[in-house]
C-alpha positions in Angstrom: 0.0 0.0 0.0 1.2 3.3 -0.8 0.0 6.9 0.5 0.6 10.0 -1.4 0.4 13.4 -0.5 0.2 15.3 -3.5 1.1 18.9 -2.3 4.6 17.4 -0.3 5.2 14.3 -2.7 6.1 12.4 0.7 5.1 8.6 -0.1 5.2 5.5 2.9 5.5 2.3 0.8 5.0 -1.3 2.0 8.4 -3.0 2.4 7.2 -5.9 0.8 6.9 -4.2 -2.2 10.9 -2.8 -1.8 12.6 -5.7 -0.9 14.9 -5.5 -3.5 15.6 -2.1 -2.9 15.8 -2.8 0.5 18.3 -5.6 0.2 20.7 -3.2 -1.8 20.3 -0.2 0.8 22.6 -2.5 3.2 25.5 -1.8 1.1 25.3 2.3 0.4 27.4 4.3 2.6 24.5 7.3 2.5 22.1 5.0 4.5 24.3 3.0 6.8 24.8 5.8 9.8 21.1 4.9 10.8 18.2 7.0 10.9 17.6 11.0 12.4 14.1 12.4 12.7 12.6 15.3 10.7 14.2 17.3 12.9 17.5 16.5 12.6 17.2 16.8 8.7 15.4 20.0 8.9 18.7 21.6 10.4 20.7 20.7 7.4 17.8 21.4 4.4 16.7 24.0 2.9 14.0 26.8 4.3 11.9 25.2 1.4 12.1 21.6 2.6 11.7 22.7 6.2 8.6 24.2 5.4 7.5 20.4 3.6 8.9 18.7 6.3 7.2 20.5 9.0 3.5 20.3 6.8 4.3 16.5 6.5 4.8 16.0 10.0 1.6 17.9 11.3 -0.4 16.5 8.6 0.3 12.6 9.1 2.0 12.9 13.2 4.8 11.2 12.0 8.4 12.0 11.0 10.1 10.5 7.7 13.5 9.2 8.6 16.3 10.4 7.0 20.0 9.5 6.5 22.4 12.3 5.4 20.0 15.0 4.9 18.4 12.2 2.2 14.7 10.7 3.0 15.9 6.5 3.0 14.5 4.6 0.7 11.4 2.4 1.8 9.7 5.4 2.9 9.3 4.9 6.7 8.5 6.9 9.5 9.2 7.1 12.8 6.6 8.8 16.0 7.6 10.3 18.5 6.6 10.1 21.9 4.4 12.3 23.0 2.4 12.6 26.4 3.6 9.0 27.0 2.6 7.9 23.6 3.7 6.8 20.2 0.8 7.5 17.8 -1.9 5.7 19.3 0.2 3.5 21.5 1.0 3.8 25.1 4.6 3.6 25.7 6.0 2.3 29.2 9.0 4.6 30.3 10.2 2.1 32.7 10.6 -0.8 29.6 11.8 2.3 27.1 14.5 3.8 30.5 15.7 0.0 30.1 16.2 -0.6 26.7 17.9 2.4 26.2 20.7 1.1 29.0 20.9 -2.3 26.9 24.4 -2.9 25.5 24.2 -4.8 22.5 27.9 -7.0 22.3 30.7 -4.6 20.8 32.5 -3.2 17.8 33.3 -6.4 15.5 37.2 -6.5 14.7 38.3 -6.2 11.3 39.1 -9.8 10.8 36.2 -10.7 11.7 34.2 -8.1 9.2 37.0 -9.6 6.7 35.0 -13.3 7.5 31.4 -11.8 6.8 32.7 -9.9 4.1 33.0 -12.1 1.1 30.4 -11.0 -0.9 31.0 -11.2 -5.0 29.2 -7.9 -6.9 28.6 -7.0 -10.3 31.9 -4.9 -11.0 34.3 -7.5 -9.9 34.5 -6.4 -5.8 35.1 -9.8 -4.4 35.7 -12.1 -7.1 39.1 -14.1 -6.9 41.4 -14.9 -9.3 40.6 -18.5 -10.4 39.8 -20.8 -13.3 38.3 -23.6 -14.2 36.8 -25.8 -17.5 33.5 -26.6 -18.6 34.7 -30.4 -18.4 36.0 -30.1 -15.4 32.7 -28.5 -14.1 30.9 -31.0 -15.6 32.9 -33.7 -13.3 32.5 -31.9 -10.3 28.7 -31.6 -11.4 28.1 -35.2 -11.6 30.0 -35.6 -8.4 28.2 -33.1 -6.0 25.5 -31.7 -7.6 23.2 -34.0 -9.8 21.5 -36.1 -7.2 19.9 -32.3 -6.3 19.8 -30.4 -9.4 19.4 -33.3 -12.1 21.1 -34.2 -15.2 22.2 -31.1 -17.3 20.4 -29.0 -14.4 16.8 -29.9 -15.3 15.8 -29.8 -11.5 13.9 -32.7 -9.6 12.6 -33.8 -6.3 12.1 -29.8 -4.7 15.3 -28.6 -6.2 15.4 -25.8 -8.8 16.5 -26.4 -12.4 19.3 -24.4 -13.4 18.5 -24.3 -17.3 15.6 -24.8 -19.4 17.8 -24.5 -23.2 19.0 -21.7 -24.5 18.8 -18.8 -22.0 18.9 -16.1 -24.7 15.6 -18.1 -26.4 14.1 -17.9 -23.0 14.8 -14.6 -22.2 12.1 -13.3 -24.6 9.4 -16.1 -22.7 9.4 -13.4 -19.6 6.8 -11.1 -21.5 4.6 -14.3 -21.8 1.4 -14.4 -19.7 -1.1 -17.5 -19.8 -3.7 -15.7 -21.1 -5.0 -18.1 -23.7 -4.4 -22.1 -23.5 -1.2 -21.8 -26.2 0.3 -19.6 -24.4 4.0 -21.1 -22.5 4.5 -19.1 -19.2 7.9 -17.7 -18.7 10.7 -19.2 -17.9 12.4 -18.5 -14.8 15.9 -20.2 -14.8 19.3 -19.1 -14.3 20.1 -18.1 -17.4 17.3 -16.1 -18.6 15.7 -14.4 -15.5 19.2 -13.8 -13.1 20.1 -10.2 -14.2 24.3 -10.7 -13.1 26.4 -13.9 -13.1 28.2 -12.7 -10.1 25.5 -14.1 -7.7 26.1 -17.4 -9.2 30.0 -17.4 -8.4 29.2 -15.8 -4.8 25.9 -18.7 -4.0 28.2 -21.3 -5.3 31.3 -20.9 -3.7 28.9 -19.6 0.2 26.6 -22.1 -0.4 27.5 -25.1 -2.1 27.2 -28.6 -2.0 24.1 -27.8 0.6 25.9 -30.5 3.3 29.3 -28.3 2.6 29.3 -25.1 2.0 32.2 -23.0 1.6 34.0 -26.7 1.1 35.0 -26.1 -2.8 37.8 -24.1 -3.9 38.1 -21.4 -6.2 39.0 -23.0 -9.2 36.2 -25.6 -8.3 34.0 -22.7 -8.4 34.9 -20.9 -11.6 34.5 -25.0 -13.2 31.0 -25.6 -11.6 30.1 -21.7 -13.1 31.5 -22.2 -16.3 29.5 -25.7 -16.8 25.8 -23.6 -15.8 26.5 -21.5 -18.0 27.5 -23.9 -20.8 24.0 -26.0 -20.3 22.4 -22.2 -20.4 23.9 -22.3 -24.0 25.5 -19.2 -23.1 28.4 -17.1 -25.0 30.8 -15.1 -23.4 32.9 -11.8 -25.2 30.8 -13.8 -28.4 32.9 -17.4 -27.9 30.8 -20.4 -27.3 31.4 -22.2 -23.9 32.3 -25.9 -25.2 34.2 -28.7 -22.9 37.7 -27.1 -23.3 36.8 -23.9 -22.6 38.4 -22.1 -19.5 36.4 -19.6 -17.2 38.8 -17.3 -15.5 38.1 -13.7 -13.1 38.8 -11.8 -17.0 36.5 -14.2 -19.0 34.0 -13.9 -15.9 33.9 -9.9 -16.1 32.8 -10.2 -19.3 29.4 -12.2 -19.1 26.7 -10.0 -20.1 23.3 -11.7 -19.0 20.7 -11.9 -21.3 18.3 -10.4 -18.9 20.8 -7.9 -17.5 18.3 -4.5 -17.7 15.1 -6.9 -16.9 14.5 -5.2 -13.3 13.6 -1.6 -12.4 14.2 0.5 -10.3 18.2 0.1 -11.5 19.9 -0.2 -8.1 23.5 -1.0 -9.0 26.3 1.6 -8.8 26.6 4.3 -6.4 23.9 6.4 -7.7 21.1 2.9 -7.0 19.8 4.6 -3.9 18.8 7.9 -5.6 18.0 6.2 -8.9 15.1 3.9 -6.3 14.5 7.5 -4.9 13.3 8.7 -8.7 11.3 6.2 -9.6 9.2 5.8 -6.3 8.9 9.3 -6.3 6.8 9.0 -9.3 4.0 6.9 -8.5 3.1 6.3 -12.0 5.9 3.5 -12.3 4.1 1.6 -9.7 0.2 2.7 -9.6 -2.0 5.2 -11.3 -0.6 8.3 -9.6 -3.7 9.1 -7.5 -4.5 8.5 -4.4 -7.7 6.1 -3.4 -9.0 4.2 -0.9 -11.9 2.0 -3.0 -12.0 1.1 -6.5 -8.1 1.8 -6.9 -8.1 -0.6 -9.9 -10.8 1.1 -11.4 -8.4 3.4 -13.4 -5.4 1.3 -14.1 -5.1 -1.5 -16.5 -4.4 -4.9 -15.2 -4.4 -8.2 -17.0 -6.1 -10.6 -15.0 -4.1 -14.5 -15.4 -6.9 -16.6 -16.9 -5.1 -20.2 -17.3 -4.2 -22.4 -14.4 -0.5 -23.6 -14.8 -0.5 -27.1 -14.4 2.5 -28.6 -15.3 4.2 -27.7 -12.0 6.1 -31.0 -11.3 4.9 -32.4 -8.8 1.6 -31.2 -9.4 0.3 -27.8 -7.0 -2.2 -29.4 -4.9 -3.8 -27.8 -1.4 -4.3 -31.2 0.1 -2.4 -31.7 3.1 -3.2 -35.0 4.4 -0.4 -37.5 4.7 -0.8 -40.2 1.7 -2.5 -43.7 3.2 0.2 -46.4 4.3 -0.9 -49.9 2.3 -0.8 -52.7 4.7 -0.1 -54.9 2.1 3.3 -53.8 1.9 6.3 -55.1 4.0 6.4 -53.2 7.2 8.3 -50.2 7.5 10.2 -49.1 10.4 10.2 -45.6 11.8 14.0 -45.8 11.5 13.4 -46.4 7.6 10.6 -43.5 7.0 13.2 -40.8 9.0 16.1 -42.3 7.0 13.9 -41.9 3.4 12.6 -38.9 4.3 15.0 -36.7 5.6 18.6 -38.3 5.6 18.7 -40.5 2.0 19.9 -37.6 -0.2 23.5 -37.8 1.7 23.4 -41.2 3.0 22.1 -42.7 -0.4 24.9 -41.5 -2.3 28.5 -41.4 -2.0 28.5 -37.6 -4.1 28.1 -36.0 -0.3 30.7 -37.4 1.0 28.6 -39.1 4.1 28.7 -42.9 5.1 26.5 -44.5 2.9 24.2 -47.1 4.3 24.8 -50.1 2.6 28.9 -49.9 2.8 30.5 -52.0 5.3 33.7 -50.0 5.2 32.1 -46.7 6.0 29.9 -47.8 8.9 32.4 -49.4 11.1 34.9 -46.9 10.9 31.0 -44.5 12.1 30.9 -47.0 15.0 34.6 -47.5 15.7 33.8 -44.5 17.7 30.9 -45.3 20.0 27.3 -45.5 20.0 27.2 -42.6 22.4 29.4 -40.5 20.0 27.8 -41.8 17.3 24.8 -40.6 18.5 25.5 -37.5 19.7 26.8 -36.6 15.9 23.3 -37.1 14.6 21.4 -35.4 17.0 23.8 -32.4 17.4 25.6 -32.7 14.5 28.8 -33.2 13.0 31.2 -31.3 10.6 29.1 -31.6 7.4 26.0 -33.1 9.3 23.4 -30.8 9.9 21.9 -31.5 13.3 18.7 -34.1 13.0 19.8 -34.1 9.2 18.3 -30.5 9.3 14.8 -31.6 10.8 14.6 -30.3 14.0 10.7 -31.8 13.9 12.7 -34.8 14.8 13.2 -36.2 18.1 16.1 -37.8 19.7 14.7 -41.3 19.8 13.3 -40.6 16.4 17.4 -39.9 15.4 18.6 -42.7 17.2 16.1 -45.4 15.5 17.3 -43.9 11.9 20.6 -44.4 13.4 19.9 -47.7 14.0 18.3 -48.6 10.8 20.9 -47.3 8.4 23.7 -49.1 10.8 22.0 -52.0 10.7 21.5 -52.1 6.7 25.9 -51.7 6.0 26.5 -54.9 8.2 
């Protein structure tokens, strides 16, 4: 929801409607030094936005924040206690005395910004020197990723595909709306919706394999990139990507995405925050420019989606019953459900790097160590093993029978 006050031009937006602009305003300098009140950025302004500021302020009882001398960008405000309230709420002095005398932990050290800080952006800031080949990607692939992400990335089991055939083909299927019965939807992959490759570097090498992140090295990385990109059918500097190609921090710079100016506001580059400024200043980029409280769609044009998409593998379905067991099946132990529910995508497959049940080897050298230890690994986790296999819905004896079960399988 948006409100706009014609005379001042001061808008509040919804922050779920700026969360991309709001996800880029963590990284400008202009809006990091936290927020001052109205009155604070009346000292610095101009008699003319005094006067605005002062009318906005009466008029709504709140003050717009500011940063800089600069209004930030998802419009909030902020109210001020007053007669021991805050707009229409009563505010309890002793609670606000206390938090005010809260100390919240201390100044990180730079070393330990430097760990945080290893973010990979769109001009290059962050991104190693490295390389790596498409066939080489492709190994590493078939080693870590396919039991998640499919063959040649066509996605599978809750996992997202990572191409759909030629991304610069696909590009032009984001216009598409199902709006008649022949018409495709668009198609949201990697290659034709992701406006910059560096996000694909940065997720990979923070993020990947999901049991071991941050476990592949740099020249792993640029491999595993220059592979997505080859099953995107993409070209870099105009070159096609085939198995001997090498992806390197140069070649890497120069990957333009096919839907590189798909997104608006534009809020890359030092000038994002006042370009997301602009354009929600003008209300006509993102509703009919007047304000309403009924009938708001009255005067603008919206297309209405008149086909159900269907095809969604595994098919969209509100039902949330749990599926009937047949009893004329061999029994299945709790042990088993836990271990095909929730812990078979590492243990089923030596790609993770986790014991798999069914190998002798593996298991003894897991129980060399102790039942207690063993346990204890599964329920708190260990190294790559995510505590409960990353269901905390689970309970201990619900962790210790799957241990048991897939233990009892590798003998």
């Amino acid at each position: 929801m948006f409100i706009l006050d014609r005379k001042f031009k001061t808008s509040i937006i919804g922050s779920a409607f700026l969360l991309s602009a709001l996800a880029f305003t963590a990284c400008d300098a202009n809006e990091t030094e936290g927020a001052k009140t109205v009155k604070a950025a009346a000292s610095t302004a101009t008699a003319t936005t005094k006067k605005a500021v002062a009318a906005a302020t009466t008029a709504t009882g709140a003050s717009h924040t500011y940063a800089n001398g600069k209004k930030v960008i998802d419009g909030g405000s902020t109210y001020p206690d007053q007669n021991g309230m805050s707009g229409p709420y009563h505010v309890n002095p002793q609670v606000a005395q206390e938090i005010k005398n809260i100390k919240y932990g201390r100044t990180a050290t730079k070393n330990e910004i430097n760990a945080w800080n290893i973010d990979v952006m769109p001009d290059g800031t962050g991104l190693p020197e490295g390389k790596g080949s498409v066939a080489e990607g492709d190994e590493l692939y078939e080693e870590k990723c396919v039991i998640c992400h499919g063959d040649f990335g066509s996605g599978g089991g809750g996992y997202p595909a990572l191409a759909k055939g030629n991304a610069y083909e696909g590009q032009k299927t984001l216009k598409n709306q199902r709006k008649t019965p022949d018409s495709d939807g668009p198609i949201r992959v990697f290659g034709t919706y992701w406006p910059q490759a560096s996000t694909l570097w940065w997720y990979i090498k923070t993020g990947m394999p999901h049991p071991a992140p941050l476990s592949l090295t740099d020249d792993e990385v640029y491999a595993l990139s220059a592979y997505i990109l080859s099953i995107n059918e993409m070209k870099i500097d105009g070159e096609d990507l085939d198995d001997d190609y090498v992806l390197d921090r140069a070649k890497f710079m120069k990957i333009v995405m096919p839907n590189k100016d798909g997104f608006e506001p534009n809020i890359d580059g030092p000038k994002g925050p006042d370009n997301v400024r602009a354009y929600l200043n003008d209300t006509k980029n993102y509703g009919n420019g007047t304000r309403c409280m009924k009938d708001c769609t009255d005067k603008v044009n919206i297309v209405r989606i008149k086909v159900e998409m269907k095809d969604a593998l595994p098919p969209m379905s509100t039902v949330r019953d749990l599926p009937k067991e047949d009893s004329s099946t061999a029994v299945i132990t709790p042990g088993q459900k836990t271990y095909e529910g929730t812990c078979a995508v590492c243990h089923g497959t030596d790609a993770m790097g986790a014991p798999v049940v069914g190998n002798k080897a593996d298991w003894a050298k897991v129980t060399a160590k102790g039942m207690d230890t063993v346990y204890s690994h599964a329920i708190k986790g260990f190294n790559g093993m995510p505590a409960k296999g990353g269901n905390s819905n689970l309970t201990d004896d619900q962790v210790k029978a799957t241990v048991d079960y897939m233990i009892e399988k590798s003998k």
